[in-house]
C-alpha positions in Angstrom: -44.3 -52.4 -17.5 -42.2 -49.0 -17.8 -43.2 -46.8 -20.9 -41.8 -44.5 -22.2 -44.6 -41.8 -20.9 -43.4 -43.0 -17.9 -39.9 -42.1 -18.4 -41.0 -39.0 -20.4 -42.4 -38.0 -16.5 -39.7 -38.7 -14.6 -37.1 -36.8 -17.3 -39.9 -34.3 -17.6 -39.0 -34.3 -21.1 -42.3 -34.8 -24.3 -42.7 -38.2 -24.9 -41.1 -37.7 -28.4 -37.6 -36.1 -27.1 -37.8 -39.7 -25.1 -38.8 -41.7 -28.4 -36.0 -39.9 -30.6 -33.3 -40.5 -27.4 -33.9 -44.2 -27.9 -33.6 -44.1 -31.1 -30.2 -42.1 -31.7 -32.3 -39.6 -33.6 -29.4 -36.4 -34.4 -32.3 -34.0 -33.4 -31.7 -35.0 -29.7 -28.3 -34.0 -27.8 -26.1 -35.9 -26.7 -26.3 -34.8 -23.1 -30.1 -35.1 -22.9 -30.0 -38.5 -24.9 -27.2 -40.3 -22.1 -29.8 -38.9 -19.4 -32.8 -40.5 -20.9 -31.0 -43.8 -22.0 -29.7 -43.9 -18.1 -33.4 -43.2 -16.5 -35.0 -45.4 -18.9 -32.2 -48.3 -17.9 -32.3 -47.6 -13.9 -36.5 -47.7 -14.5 -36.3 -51.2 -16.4 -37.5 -49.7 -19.8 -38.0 -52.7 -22.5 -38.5 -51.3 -25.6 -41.1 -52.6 -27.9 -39.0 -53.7 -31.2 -42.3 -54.9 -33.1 -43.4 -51.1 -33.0 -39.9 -49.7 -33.2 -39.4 -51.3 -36.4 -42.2 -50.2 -37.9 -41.1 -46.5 -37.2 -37.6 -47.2 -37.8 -36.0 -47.4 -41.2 -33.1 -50.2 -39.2 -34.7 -53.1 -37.5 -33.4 -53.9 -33.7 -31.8 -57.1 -35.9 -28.3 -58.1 -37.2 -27.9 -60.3 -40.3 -25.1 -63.0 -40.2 -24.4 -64.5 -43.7 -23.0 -67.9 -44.1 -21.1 -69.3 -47.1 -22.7 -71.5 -49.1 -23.6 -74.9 -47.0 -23.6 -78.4 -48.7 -26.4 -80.7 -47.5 -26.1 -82.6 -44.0 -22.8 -80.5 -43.7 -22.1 -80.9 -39.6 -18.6 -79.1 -39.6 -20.1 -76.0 -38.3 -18.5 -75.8 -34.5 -16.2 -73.2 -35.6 -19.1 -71.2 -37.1 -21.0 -71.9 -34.1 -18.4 -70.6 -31.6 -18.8 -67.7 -33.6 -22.3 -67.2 -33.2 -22.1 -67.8 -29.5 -20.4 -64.7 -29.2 -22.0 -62.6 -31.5 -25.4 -63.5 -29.8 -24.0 -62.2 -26.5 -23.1 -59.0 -27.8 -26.1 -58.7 -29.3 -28.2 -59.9 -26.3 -26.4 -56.4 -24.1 -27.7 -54.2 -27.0 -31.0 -55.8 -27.3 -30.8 -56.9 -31.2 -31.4 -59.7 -32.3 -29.3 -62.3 -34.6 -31.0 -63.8 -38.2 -28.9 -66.0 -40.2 -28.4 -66.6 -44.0 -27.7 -69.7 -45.6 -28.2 -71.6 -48.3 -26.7 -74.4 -50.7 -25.3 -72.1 -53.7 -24.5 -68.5 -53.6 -27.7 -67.6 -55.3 -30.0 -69.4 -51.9 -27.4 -66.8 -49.8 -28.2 -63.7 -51.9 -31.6 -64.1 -51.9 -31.8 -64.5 -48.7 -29.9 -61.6 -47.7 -31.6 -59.6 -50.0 -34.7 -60.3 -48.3 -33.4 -59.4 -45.4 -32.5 -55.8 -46.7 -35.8 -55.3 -48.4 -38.5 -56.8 -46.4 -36.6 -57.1 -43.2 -35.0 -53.4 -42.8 -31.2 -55.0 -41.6 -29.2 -52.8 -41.9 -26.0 -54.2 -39.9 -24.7 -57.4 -41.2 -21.9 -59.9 -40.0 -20.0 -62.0 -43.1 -18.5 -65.0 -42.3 -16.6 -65.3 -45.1 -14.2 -63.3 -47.3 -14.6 -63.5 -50.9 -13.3 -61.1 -54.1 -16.3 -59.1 -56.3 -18.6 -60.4 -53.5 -22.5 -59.4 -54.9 -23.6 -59.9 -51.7 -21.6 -56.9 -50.4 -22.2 -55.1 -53.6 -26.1 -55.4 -52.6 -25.4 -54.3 -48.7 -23.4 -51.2 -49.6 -25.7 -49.8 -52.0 -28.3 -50.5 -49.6 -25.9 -48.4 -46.7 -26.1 -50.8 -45.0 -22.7 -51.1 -42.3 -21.0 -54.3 -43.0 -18.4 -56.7 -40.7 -16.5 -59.6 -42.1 -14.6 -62.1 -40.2 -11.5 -62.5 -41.9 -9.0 -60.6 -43.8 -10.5 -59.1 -46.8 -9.3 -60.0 -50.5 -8.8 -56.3 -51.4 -7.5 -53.4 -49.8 -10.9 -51.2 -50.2 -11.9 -50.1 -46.8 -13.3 -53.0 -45.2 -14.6 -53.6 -41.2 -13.1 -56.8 -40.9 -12.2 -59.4 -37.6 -9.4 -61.5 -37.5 -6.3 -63.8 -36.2 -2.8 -62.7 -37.1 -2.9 -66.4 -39.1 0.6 -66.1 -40.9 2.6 -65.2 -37.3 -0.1 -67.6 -35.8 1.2 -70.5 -38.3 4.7 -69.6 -38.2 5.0 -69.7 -34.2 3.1 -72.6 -34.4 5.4 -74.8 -37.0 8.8 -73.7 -35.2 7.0 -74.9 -31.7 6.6 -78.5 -33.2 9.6 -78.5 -35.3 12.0 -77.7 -32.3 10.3 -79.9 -30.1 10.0 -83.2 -32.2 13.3 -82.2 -33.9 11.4 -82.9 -37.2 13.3 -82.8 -40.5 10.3 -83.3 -43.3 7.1 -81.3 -42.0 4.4 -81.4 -44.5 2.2 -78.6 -44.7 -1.5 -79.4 -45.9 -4.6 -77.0 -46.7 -7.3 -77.2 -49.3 -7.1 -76.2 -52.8 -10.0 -73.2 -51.8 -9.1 -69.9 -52.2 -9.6 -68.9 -48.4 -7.4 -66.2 -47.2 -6.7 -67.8 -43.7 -5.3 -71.0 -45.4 -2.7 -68.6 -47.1 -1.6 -67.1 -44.5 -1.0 -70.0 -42.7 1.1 -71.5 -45.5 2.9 -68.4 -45.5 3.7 -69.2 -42.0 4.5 -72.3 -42.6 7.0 -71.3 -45.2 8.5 -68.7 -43.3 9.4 -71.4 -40.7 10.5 -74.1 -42.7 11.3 -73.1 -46.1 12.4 -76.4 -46.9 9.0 -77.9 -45.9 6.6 -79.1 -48.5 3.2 -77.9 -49.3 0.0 -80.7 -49.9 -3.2 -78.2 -51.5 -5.9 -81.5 -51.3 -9.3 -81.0 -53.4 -12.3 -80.4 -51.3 -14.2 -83.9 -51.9 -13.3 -86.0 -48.6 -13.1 -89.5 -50.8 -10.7 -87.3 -53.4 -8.6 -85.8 -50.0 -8.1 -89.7 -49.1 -6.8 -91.0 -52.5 -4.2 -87.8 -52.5 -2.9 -88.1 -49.1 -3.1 -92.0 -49.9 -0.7 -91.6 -53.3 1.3 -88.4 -51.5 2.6 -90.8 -48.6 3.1 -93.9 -50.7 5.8 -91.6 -52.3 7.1 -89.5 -49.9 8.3 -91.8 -46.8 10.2 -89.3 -44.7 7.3 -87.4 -43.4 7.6 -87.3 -39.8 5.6 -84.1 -38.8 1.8 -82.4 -40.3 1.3 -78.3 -39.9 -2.6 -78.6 -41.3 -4.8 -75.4 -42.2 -7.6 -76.8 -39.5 -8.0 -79.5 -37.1 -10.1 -81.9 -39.7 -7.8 -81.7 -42.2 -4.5 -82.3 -39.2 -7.3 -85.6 -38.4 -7.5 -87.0 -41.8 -4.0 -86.6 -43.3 -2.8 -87.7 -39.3 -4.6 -91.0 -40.3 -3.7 -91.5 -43.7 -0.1 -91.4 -42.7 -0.6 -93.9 -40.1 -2.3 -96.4 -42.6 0.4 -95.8 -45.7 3.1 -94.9 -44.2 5.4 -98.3 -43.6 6.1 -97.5 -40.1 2.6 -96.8 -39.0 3.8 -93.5 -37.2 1.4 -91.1 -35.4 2.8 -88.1 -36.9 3.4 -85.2 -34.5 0.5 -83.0 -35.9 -0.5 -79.3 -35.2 -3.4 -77.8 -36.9 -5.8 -74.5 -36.5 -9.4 -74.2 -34.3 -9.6 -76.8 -31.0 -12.0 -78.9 -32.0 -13.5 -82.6 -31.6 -11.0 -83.5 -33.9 -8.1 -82.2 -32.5 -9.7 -83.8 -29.5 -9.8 -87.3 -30.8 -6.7 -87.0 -32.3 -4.9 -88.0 -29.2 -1.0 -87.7 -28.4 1.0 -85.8 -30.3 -1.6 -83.9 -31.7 -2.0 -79.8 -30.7 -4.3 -77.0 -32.0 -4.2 -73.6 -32.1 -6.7 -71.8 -30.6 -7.8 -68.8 -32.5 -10.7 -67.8 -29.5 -14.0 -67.7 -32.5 -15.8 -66.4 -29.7 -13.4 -63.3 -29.4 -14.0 -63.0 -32.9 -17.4 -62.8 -33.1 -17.6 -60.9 -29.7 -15.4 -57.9 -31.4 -17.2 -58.2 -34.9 -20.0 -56.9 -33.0 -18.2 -54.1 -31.2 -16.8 -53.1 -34.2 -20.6 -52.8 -36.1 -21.8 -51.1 -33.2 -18.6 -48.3 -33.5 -20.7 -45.2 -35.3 -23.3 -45.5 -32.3 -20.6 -44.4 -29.4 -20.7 -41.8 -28.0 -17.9 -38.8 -29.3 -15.3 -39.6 -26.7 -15.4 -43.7 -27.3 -15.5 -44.3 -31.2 -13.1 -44.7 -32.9 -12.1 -44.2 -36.6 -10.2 -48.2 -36.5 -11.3 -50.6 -39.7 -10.1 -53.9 -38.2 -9.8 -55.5 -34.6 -7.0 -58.3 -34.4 -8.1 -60.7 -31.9 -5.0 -62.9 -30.1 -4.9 -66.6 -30.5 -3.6 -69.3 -28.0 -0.1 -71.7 -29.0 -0.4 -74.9 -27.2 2.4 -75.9 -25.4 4.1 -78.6 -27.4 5.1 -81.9 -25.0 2.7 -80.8 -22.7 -0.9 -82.8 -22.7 
């Protein structure tokens, strides 16, 4: 097993220039810290992160905060896609990923805030956007350097991740209107204050001005009676934009039960999932690439540790997302 004596004889270097190399410490050059990290890589040096972080004041790990999730909740793909690519980011710097969770916001905080204090995180990945968020609050007066996926609610200056959701939506609604010829789209998101279902109403709008807008509560039950009463009284739907493929699923097959033709409503919707999946011909999703997302959430944590000539002084990263090909399955 290489140590970093070993490296310290090779660079002929004191052991701890080699320590503070590895660690980014600012008493080390830059010059003499790439020649260390590249010796110490071409000699198979594994650092020990159980004694690093108890010399460190920032652990080897990066804290991912959830929203709040209800009980038996299994709509997570989306989040998981996320995490897959967060975790291989994270795998090439050698951190390691720690979630937190729980079923209100006060489980979350706590949780985080553990992290902070007993943990030493100081990198963190939100997976949410929300206004006068305590949790952030607690991480930036804790310096801690923060990512979120998703456009923030403010203008502050925020490292955030995201799809271009209102061009996204807009491409997306013209691409089904002009190919099914449709004349009543309906447009349907949840009543939640999320910034990506904005913007893809927006979107909606801007492509079909005349189209109508269905917000449904967030209780599924609830979400069937409304879609149930909204198609009993509006019969010349022929086409669904939804904010995400389970919502697309749902009001798909609420139409098809109340509407008196029985149609299967051309339907396009946000994410690739099982849903869109099982929700057969006629149905298309968008694919907004959550791995991408997560993949360039952590490039953009990771910014202040490049070297001079590769950071940048960039607050966001827009990550592309895919338009199925309407007609074509």
């Amino acid at each position: 097993m290489v140590t970093i004596q070993d490296i310290a004889n090779r660079t002929g270097v004191a052991i701890s220039t080699v320590s503070r190399a590895l660690g980014d410490s600012p008493k080390v050059s830059l010059k003499t810290k790439e020649r260390i990290k590249k010796v110490a890589q071409d000699m198979g040096y594994t650092p020990n992160f159980a004694a690093r972080n108890l010399t460190q004041t920032e652990s080897n790990t990066v804290g991912v905060v959830f929203q709040p999730q209800s009980e038996g909740n299994t709509d997570n793909d989306f989040a998981m896609q996320i995490l897959f690519g967060i975790n291989s980011q994270l795998i090439a710097r050698r951190y390691l990923l720690t979630t937190a969770t729980g079923s209100n916001w006060s489980e979350v905080f706590n949780a985080v805030k553990m992290m902070v204090e007993a943990g030493q995180v100081r990198r963190f990945i939100l997976l949410y956007t929300v206004e006068n968020d305590p949790i952030t609050e607690l991480l930036n007066e804790n310096h801690a350097r923060v990512v979120v996926t998703g456009e923030p609610e403010s203008d502050t200056n925020i490292l955030y991740v995201d799809n271009d959701n209102r061009k996204a939506s807009a491409e997306a609604t013209k691409a089904l209107v002009n190919y099914f010829q449709l004349k009543s789209p309906l447009f349907v998101r949840t009543m939640a204050d999320w910034r990506f279902e904005e913007n893809r109403e927006l979107g909606f709008r801007e492509a079909q001005e005349e189209g109508d807008v269905l917000s449904l509560p967030l209780d599924f039950t609830q979400q069937k009676q409304v879609l149930q009463k909204y198609f009993e009284q509006h019969q010349t739907v022929d086409g669904i934009v939804a904010s995400d493929d389970k919502l697309g699923y749902l009001t798909r097959n609420q139409a098809q039960a109340h509407l008196p033709s029985h149609p299967k409503l051309p339907t396009i919707a946000f994410n690739c999932s099982e849903y869109a999946r099982l929700g057969g011909k006629n149905f298309y999703s968008v694919d907004v690439l959550p791995r991408a997302l997560g993949s360039e959430a952590v490039r953009l944590l990771f910014n202040d540790q490049q070297s001079p000539l590769e950071r940048t002084e960039a607050t966001s990263f827009i990550v592309p997302y895919r338009i199925p090909k309407v007609g074509e399955q």
